[in-house]
LOKE-48862 format. One line per 3 residues: number of its first residue (from 1); for each residue x, y, z of N, C-alpha, C, CB. Coordinates in steps of 0.2 Angstrom, whole numbers. Atoms other than C-alpha are relative to their C-alpha. Glycine has a CB too. Layout:
NUM	X Y Z X Y Z X Y Z X Y Z; ...
This chain:
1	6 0 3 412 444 553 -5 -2 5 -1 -4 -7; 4 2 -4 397 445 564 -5 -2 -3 0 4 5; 3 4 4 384 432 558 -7 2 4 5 -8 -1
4	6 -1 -5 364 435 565 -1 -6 2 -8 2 -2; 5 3 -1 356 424 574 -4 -4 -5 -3 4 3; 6 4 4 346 409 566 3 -2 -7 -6 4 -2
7	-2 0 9 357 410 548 4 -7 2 7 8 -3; -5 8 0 364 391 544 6 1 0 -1 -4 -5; -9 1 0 381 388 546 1 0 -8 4 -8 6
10	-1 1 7 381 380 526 0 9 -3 -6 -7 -2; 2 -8 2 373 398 520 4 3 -1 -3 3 5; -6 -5 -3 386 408 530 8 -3 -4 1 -2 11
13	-8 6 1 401 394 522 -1 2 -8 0 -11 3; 0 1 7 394 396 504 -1 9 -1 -8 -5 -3; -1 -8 0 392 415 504 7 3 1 -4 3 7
16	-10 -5 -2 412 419 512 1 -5 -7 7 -3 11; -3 4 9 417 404 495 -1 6 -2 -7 -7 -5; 2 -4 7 406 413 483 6 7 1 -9 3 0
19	-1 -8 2 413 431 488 9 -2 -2 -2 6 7; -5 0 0 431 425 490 2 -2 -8 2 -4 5; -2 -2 7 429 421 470 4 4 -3 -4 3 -2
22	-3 -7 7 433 437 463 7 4 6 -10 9 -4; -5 -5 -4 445 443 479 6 2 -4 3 -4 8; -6 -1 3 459 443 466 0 5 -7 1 -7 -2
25	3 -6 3 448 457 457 -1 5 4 -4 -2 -3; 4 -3 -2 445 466 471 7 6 2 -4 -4 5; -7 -4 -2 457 483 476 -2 4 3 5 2 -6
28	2 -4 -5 455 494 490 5 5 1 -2 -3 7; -5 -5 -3 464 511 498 3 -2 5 -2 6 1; -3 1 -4 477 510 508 -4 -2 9 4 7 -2
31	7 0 -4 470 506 526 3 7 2 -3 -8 8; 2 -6 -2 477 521 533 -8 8 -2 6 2 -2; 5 -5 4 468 533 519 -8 -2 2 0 -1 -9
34	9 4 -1 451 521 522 -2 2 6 0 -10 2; 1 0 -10 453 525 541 -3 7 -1 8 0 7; 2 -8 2 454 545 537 -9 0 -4 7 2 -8
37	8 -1 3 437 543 527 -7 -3 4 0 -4 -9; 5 1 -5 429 533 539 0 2 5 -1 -6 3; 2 -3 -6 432 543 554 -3 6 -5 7 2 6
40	6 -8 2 426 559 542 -8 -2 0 1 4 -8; 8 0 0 410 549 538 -4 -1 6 -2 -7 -4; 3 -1 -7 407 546 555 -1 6 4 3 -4 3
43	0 -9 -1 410 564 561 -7 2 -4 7 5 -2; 4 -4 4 399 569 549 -8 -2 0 3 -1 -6; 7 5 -4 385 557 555 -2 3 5 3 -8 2
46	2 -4 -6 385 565 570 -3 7 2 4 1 3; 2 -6 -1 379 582 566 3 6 1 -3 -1 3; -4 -5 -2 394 593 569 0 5 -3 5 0 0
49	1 -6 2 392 610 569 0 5 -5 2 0 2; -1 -4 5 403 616 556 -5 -4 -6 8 0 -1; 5 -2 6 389 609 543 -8 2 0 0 -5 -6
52	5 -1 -3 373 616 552 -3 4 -6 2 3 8; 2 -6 4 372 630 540 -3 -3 -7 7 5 -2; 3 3 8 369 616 526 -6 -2 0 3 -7 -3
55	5 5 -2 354 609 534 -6 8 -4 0 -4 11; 2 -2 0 339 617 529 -4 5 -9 5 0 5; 2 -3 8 338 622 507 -4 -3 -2 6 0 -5
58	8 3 3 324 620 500 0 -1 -7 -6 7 1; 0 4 7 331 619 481 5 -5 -1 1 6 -5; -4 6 -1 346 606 487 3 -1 7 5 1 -3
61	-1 4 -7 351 595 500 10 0 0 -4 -9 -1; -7 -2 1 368 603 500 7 -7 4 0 9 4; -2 5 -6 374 590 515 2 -7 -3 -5 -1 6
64	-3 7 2 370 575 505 3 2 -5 -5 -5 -2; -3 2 5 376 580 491 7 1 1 -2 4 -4; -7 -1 -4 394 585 500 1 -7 0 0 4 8
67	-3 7 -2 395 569 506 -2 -7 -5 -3 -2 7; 0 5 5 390 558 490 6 3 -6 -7 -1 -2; -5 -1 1 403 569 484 6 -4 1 0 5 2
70	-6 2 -2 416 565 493 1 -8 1 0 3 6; 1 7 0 412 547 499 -3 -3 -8 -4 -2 6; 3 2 5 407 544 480 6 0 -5 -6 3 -1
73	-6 -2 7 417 553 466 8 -1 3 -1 10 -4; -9 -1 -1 433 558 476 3 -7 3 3 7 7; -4 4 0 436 544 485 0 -8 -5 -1 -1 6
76	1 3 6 433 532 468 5 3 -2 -5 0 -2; -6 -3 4 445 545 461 7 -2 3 0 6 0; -7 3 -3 459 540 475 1 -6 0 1 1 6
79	-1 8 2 456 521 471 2 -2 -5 -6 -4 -1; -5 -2 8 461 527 452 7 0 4 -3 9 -5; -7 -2 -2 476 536 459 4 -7 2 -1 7 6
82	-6 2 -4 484 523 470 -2 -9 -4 -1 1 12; -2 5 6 480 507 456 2 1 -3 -3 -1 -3; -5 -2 6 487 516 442 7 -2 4 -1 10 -4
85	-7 0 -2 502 519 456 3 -8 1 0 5 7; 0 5 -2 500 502 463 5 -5 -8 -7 -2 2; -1 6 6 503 493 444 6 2 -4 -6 -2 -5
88	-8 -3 3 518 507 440 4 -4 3 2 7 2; -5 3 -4 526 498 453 -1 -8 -1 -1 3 7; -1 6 3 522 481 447 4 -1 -5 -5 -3 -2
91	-5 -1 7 529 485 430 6 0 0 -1 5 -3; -10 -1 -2 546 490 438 1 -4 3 3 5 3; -1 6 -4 546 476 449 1 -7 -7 -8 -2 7
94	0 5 3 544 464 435 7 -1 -5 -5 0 -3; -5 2 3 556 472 423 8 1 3 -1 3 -6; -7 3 -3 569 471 437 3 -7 2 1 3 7
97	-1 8 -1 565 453 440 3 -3 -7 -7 -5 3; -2 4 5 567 449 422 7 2 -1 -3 1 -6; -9 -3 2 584 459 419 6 -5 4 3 10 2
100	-3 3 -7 589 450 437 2 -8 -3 -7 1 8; 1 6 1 585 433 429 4 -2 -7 -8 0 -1; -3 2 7 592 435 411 7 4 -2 -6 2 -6
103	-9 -4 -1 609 446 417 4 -1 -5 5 -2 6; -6 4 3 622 433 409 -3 3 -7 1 -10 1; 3 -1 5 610 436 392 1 7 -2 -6 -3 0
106	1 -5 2 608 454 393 7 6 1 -7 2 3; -4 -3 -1 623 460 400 7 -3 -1 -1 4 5; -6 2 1 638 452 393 7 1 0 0 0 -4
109	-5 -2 -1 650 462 395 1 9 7 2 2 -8; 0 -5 -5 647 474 411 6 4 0 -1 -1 6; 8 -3 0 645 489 413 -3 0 -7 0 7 3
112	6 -3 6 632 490 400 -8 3 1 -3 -7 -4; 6 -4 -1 615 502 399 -3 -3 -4 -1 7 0; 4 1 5 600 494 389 -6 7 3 -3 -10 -1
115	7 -5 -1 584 506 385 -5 -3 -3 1 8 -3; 6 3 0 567 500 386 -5 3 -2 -1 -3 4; 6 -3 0 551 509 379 -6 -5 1 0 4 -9
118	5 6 -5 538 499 391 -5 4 0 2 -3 10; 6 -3 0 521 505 384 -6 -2 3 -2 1 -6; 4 4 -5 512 494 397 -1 6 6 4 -7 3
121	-2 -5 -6 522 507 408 -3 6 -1 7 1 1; 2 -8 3 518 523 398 -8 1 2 1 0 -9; 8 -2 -3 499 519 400 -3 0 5 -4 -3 -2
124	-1 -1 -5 499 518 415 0 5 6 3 -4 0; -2 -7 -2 508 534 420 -5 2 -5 9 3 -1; 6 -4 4 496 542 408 -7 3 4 -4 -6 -5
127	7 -2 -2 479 537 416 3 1 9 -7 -8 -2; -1 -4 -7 488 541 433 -2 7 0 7 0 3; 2 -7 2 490 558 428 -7 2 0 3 0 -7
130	7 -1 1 472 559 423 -4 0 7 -2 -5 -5; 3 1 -7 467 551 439 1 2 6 1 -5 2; -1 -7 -5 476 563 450 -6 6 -2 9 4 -3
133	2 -6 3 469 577 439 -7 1 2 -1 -1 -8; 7 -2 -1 450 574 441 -3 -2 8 -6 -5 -6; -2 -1 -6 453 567 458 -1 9 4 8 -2 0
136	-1 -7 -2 458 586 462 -6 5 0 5 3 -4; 6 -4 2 443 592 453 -8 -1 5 -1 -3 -10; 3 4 -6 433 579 463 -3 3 7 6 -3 2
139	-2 -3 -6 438 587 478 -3 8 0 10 0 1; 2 -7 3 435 605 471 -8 1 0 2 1 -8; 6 -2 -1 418 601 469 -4 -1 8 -4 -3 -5
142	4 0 -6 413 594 487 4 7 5 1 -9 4; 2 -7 -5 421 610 496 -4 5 -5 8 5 3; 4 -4 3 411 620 483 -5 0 4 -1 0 -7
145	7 4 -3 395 610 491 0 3 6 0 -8 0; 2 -1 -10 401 615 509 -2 9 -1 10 -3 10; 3 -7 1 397 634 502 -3 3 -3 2 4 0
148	6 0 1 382 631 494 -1 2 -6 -3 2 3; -3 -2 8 389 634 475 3 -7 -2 7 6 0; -3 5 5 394 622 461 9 2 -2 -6 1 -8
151	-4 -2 3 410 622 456 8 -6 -1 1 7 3; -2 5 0 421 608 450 8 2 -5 -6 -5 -4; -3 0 2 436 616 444 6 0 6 -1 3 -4
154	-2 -3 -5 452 617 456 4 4 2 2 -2 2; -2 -6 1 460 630 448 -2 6 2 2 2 -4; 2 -4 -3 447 640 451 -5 -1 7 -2 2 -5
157	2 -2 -5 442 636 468 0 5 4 0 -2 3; 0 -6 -6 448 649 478 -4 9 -1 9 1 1; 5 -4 5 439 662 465 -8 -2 2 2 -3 -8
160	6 3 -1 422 651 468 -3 1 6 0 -6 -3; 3 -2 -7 420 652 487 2 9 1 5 -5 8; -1 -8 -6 426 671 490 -7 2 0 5 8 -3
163	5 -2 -4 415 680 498 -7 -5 4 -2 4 -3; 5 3 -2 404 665 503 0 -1 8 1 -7 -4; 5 1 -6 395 661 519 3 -7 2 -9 0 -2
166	-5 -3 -6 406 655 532 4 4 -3 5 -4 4; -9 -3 1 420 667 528 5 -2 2 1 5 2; -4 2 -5 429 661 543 5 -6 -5 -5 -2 7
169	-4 5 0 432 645 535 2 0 -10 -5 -8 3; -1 -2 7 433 651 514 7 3 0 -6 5 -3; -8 -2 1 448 661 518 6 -6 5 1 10 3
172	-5 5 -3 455 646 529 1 -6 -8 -6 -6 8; 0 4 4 452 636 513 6 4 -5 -6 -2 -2; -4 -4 3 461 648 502 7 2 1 -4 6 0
175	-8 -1 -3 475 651 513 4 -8 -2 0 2 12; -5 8 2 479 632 511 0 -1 -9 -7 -9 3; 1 5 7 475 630 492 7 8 -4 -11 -1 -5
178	-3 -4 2 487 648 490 9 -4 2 -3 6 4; -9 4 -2 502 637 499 2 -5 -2 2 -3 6; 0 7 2 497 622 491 5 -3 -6 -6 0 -1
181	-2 0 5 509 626 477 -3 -6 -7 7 -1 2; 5 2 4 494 621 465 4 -1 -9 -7 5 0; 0 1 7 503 625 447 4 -4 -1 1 5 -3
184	-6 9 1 518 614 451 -5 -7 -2 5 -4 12; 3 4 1 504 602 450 -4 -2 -8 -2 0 5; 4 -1 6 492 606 438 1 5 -5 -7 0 1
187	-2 -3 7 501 618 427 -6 9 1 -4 -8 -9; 2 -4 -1 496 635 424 -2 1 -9 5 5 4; 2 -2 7 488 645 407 6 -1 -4 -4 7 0
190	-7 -3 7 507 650 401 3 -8 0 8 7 3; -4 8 1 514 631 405 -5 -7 4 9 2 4; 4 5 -3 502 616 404 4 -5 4 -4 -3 -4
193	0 4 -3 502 604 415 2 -7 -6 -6 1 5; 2 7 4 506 584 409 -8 -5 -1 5 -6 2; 8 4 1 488 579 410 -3 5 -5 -6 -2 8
196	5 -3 5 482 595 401 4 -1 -10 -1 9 3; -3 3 6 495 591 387 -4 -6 -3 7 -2 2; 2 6 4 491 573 386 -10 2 -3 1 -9 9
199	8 -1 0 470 577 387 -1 5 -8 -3 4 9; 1 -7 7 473 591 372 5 1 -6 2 9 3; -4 -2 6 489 590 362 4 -8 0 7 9 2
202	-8 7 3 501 574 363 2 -4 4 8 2 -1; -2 5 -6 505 559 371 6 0 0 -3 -8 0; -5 2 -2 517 557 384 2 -5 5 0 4 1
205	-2 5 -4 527 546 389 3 -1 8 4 -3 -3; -2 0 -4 531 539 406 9 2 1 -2 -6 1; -6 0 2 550 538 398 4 -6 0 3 3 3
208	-2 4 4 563 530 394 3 -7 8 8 5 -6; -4 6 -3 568 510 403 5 1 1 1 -5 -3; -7 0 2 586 513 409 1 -7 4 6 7 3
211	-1 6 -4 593 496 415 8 -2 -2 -6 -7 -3; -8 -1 0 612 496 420 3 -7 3 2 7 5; -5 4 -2 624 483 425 5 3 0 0 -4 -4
214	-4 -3 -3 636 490 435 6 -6 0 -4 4 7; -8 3 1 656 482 435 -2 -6 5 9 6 4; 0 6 -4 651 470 449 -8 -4 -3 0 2 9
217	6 5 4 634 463 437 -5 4 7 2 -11 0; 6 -3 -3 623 474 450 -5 1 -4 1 5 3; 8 -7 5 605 479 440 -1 3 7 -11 -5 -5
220	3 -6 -2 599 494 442 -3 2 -4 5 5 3; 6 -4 4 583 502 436 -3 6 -1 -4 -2 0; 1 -8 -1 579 519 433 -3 1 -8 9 5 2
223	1 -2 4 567 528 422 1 7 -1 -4 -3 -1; -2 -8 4 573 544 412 -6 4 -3 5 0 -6; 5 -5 5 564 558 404 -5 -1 2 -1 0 -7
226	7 1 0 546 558 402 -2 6 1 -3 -5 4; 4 -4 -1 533 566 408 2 6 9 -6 -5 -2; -4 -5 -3 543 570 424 6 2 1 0 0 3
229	-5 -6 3 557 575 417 5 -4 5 -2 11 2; -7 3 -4 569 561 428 5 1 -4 1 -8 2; -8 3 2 586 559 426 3 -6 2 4 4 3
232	1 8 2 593 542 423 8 0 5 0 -2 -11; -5 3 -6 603 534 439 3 5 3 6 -4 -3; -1 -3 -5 602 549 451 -3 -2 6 0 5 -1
235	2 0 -5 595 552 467 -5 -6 1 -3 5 1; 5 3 1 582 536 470 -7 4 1 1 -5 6; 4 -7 -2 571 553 479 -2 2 -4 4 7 3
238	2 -7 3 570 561 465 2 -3 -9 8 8 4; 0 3 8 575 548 449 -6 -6 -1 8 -3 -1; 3 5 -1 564 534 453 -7 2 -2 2 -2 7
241	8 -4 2 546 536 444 -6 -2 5 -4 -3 -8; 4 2 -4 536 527 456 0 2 7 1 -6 0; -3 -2 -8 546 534 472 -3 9 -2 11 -1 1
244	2 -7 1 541 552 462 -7 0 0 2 3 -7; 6 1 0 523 547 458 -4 0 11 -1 -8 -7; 5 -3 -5 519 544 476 1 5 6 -2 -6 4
247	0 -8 -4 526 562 484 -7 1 -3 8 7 -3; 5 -4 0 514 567 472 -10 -3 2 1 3 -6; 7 1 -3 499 556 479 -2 5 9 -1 -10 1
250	0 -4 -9 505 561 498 -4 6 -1 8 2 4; 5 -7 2 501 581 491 -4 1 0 0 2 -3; 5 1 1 486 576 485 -4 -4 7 0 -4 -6
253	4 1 -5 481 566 500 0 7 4 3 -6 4; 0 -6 -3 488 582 510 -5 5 0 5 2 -2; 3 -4 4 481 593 500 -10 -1 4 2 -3 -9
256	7 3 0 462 586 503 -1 -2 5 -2 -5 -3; 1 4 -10 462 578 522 2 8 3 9 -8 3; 0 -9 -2 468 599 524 -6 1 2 1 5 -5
259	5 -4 2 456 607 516 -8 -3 3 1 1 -8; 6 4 -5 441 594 526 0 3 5 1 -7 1; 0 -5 -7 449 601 541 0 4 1 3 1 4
262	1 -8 -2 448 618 537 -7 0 0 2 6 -6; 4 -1 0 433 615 535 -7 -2 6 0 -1 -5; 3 4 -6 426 605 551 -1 -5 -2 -6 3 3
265	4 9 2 423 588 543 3 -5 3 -1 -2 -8; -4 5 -3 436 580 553 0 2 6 7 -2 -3; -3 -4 -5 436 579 570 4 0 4 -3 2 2
């Protein structure tokens, strides 16, 4: 912390106290992700090229609004996303420490499976879901902004730039959001998605607690079913809800630190 000239030392000492307060309230992105958004805001500071074409409207300030886009809603939306994930993964940490702690009590006679309906857990995976969701939408609207159209949906982005002004970089964007395998994510008209389910028809759960005790008194935690459809004590890759949930942030980061680059904002 670089302090000016002339400020009292006490000042400087009661100011870092005070804030250190609430540091146990406070929650930030990853620093990689952080880094990624501060070299784009800085690039973008500089004037580069690719948003020359924004400068210039006389009924919007297409530029700022891009970038209070992006540095505003989306990355607020990826502070959602990787809390919700962050406190999935406290949840399971905790109820491996308790089972770990209360073994002799809970598993008497190994092997034994108990099942747990953890709606701490459930709500959690919920508002993730959601926070992916508008995340995406987020994102939808600041490349809408870099071609000087509204459009906040991200099903229908690639629909909303055609034919726009660059071309060059509209069908660069399109080619990524066509590979992007989007309905795996957000569901298509014939088969919704779990956030358009949860948001319209029915709540879903994370699933089911499996907590095992294997012949040598090993726990092992694994959650089943739900909303992604695990299977209970396979692959860690591919059974594990927390180890599933952040493939799908990586995508989403992917996904979005892309489509920036198709667009020139990173340089």
């Amino acid at each position: 912390m670089t302090v000016p000239d002339g400020v009292p030392a006490d000042f400087v000492d009661r100011a870092l106290r005070s804030a250190a307060v609430f540091d146990d309230l406070r929650f930030n992105l990853p620093q990689p992700t952080e880094a990624r958004l501060r070299t784009m805001h800085a690039h973008l500071e500089s004037c580069p090229n690719s948003t020359v074409h924004l400068a210039g409207s006389r009924k919007k300030n297409w530029l700022a609004a891009m970038q209070e886009q992006i540095f505003g809603a989306f990355r607020e939306g990826l502070v959602a996303v990787y809390y919700h994930l962050d406190h999935i993964q406290q949840l399971e940490r905790a109820i491996a420490d308790r089972a770990k702690t209360s073994r002799d009590l809970l598993f008497s006679t190994p092997p034994t499976t108990l099942g747990l309906n953890c709606r701490p857990l459930n709500a959690e995976y919920q508002a993730f879901k959601f926070a992916v969701r508008r995340t995406l939408e987020y994102l939808a609207g600041a490349v809408a902004m870099f071609f000087k159209t509204d459009g906040t949906r991200i099903r229908k982005l690639a629909t909303t730039i055609d034919g726009r002004e660059p071309t060059d970089r509209a069908r660069s964007v399109q080619a990524r959001l066509a590979a992007a395998n989007l309905e795996a994510n957000i569901g298509t008209d014939d088969e919704r998605s779990v956030r358009d389910l949860l948001a319209h028809y029915r709540s879903i759960d994370a699933g089911v607690v499996n907590i095992r005790a294997d012949e040598q008194g090993e726990i092992q935690i694994r959650v089943a079913g739900g909303g992604e459809r695990l299977q209970a004590f396979g692959d860690l890759a591919t059974c594990n809800l927390s180890t599933v949930l952040e493939h799908e942030v990586a995508w989403l980061e992917d996904l979005a630190f892309g489509l920036f680059s198709d667009l020139g904002l990173l340089p």
